[in-house]
N, C-alpha and C positions, 0 to 999 in steps of 0.2 A: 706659560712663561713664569719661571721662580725668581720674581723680584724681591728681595729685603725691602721691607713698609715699615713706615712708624705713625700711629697711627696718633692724635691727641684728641682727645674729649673731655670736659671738663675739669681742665687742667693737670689731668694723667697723661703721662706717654706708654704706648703700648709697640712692643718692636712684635712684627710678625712677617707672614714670609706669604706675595700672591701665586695664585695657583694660575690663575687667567687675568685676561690685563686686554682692553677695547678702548677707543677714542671715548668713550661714555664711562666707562668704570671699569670694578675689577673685583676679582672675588681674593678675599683672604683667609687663609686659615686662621681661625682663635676660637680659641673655648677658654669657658665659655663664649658663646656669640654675644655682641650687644645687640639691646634691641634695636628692632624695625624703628625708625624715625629720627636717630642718634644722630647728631650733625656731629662730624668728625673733622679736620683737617689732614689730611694725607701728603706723607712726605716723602721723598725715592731721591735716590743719589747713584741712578746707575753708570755713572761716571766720575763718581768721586764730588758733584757738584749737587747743590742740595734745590731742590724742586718740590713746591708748599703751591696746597689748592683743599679745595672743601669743598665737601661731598658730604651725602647721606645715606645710612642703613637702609638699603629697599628690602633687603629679606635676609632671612639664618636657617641656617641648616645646626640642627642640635646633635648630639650624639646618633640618637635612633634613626632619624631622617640620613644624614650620610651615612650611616653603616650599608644602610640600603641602596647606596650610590655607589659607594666606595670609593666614598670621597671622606677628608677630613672635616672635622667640624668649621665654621666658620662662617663669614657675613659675605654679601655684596653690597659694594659701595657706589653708587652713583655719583660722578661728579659734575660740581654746580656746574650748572649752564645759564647764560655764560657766565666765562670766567669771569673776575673782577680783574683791572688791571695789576700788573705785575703779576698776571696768575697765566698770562697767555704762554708765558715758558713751560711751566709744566704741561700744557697739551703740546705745548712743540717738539719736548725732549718724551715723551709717548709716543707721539707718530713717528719719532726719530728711532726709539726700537722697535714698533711693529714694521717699518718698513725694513730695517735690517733685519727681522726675522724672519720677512716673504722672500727677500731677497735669497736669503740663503737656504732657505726651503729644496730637498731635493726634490729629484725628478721620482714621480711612482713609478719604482721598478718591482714592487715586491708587492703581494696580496695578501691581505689576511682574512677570515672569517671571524668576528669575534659576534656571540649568543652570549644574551642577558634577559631575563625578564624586563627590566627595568627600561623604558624607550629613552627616561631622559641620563643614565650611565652609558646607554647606546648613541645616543648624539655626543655626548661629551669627547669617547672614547673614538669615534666616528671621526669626531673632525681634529682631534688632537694628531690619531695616525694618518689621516691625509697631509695634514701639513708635515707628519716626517717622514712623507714619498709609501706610504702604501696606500695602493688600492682597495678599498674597504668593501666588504659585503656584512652586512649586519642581520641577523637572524635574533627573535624576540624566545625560540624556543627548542629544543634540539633535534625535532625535526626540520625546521627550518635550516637548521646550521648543518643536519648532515645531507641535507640538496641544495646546497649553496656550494659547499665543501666538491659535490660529486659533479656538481653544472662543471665547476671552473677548479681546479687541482689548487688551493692553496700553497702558499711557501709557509706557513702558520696560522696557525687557529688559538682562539681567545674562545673557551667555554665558561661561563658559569654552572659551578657544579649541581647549583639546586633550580631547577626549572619545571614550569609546569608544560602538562603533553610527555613530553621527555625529557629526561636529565641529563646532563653532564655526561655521568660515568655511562648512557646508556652510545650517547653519543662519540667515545672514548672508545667503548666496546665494539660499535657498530665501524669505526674507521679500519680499526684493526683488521673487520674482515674484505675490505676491498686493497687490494693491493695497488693501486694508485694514490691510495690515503694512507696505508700502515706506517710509511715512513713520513707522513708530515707533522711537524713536531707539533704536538697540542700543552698549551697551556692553561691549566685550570684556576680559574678564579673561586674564592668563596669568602664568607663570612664565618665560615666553620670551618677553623683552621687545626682540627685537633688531631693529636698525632692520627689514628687509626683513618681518618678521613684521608692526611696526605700520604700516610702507606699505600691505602686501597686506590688513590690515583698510579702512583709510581708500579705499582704492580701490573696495573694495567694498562699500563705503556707511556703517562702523561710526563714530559720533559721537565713539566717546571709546575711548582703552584704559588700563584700569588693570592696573601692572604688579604681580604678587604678591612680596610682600606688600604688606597694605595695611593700614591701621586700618576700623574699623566707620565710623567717622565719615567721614572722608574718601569712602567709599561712598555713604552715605547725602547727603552734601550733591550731590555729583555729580548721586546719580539723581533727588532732588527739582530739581534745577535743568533737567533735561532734560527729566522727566517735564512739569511745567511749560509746558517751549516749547515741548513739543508739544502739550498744550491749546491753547494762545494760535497758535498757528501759523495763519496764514491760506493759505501758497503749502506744502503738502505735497507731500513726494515720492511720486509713486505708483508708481513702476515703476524698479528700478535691473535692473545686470546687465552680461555679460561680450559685447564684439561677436563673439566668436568662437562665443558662441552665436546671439544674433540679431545681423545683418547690421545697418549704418545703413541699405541702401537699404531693408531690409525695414524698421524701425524707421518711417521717413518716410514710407512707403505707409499703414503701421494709422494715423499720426498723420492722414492726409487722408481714409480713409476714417472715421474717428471724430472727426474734424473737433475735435481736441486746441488747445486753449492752453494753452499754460505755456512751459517753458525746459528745452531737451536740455543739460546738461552733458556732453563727454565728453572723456576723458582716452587719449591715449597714447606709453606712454613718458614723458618730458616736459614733452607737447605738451599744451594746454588748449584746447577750442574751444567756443563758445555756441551754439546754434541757438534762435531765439525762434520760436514759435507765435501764431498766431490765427488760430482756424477752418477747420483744418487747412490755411494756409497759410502759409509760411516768409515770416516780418516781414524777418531779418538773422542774418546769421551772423559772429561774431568768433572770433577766434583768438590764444592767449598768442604765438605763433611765429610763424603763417601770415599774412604781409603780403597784401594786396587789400582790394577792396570785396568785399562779401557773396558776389555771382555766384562768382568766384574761389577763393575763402574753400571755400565749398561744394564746389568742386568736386575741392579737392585732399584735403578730408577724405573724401569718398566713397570714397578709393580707401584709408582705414584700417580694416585688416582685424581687427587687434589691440587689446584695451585696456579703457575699462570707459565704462559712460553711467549717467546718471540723470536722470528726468524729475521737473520739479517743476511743481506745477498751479498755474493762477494767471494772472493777465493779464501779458501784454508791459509792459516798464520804460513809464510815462508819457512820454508826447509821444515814445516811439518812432514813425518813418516809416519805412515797409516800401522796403526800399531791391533790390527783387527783383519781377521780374513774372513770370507765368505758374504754372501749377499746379505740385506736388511731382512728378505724373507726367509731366510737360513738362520740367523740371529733371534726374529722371533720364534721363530720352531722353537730355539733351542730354549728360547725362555719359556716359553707353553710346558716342555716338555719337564723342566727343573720345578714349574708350580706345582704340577702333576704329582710328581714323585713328591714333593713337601706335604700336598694332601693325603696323600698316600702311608 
């Protein structure tokens, strides 16, 4: 819960903003933290009506301590017990919003899997999305999180990219290759948020990356908006992955013998190229770079050996016309037969 607080201690006022809020206390973000044992007076005006009680510093999180939570720096306040009189309003005007926040708590319709090293970002993060109606399965490592993920089909997953056993991205990789996970949107967390780290998510297949720290909240809206479009999704991805494991001519062989529609995205380096399906036959092929008609098109990406694809299920764009004759294995011929003669 984000309540505006002001905090006063030794005749300072300090305005800051809580992150979590209990009949007993509350954690607020500030950095500096003060210290552990600081008697404070704490004051909240969640109605426009101002409410004063005293409490005390029980613990801080510094810089280095939340980055590894992925939380903001800040204190927990304990307040006095009991209150002094004229101090009982402020615990009445408390209970007065924790119960309208249970109250309005939805029902769990949605499930997520969220992996962390860390148990106590895992209970944080655990019981924040239960009280915003998801079902939580929590994994400390990415094997963990990728038989979690395979027991019960998430609507969204929460990875930590740096983990020990397994990482993130291996768990990213490994979804890609079950086709009941390739379309479930993953989200990666880290503390290393530098560009080439959120490239090498987004290339292999992750929807979103949030960088640590983060608030509850900001999480929470995220995963219900993803979780979301992935109910509502009609064109899923089923199959992502790296060409340096599978091949494109091999990729376009399974696509004819399994007589696949939908749409190959693949990337490399720079480069963007389309391949459309139906009925395991090549509709058209475009390219971000690669100038030609489709034939063309085709034929110069076959010879990318590097990079990453993803297939999504689904029918060819409307009033697409297949601008390509002959089978997938007539097409490779013809490009065997074109490298041939370049050798030559």
């Amino acid at each position: 819960m984000n309540l505006p607080v002001e905090l006063i201690t030794g005749g300072k006022k300090v305005r800051a903003v809580s992150q979590d809020i209990s009949p007993y206390g509350m954690f607020v973000r500030l950095s500096p933290p003060l210290p552990v044992g600081t008697l404070v007076q704490i004051v909240i005006s969640p109605n426009g009506e101002r409410f004063v009680t005293a409490g005390q510093v029980s613990h801080c999180l510094n810089e280095a301590e939340a980055r590894t939570l992925g939380r903001y720096p800040g204190i927990g306040v304990v307040f006095r017990e009991p209150m002094r009189p004229g101090e009982e309003a402020f615990g009445e005007a408390v209970a007065s919003l924790l119960e309208r926040h249970t109250s309005t708590k939805p029902l769990a319709d949605l499930r997520i899997v969220v992996a962390d090293g860390e148990t106590r970002l895992l209970e944080r993060l655990s019981t924040a999305l239960g009280n915003a109606g998801f079902t939580v399965a929590t994994a400390t490592n990415g094997m963990e999180a990728i038989g979690a993920c395979l027991s019960k089909t998430p609507d969204v997953a929460l990875i930590e990219r740096d983990m020990h056993v397994v990482d993130g991205v291996h768990v990213l990789q490994e979804m890609g290759r079950h086709a009941e996970l390739a379309s479930v949107p993953l989200m990666m967390m880290s503390a290393n948020a530098t560009d080439l780290a959120r490239l090498q998510a987004f290339q292999l297949g992750a929807v979103d990356f949030i960088p640590k720290p983060f608030t509850v909240l900001e999480v929470i809206l995220r995963a219900r908006r993803w979780a979301r479009s992935h109910q509502r999704e009609t064109e899923r991805v089923v199959l992502r992955g790296t060409l340096a494991d599978m091949g494109l001519p091999s990729l376009l062989q399974i696509f004819e013998q399994e007589r696949k529609t939908g749409q190959l995205a693949i990337t490399s380096d720079e480069l963007v190229a389309w391949i459309d399906f139906s009925e395991g036959r090549v509709v058209n092929v475009r390219s971000s770079e690669v100038v030609g008609d489709s034939r063309s098109v085709l034929m110069k990406i076959l010879d990318w050996t590097q990079g990453f694809f993803e297939l999504s299920a689904g029918a060819p764009t409307a009033g697409a016309r297949s601008e390509l004759e002959g089978s997938i294995t007539q097409l490779l011929l013809e490009h065997a037969q074109s490298r041939d003669e370049a050798v030559r």
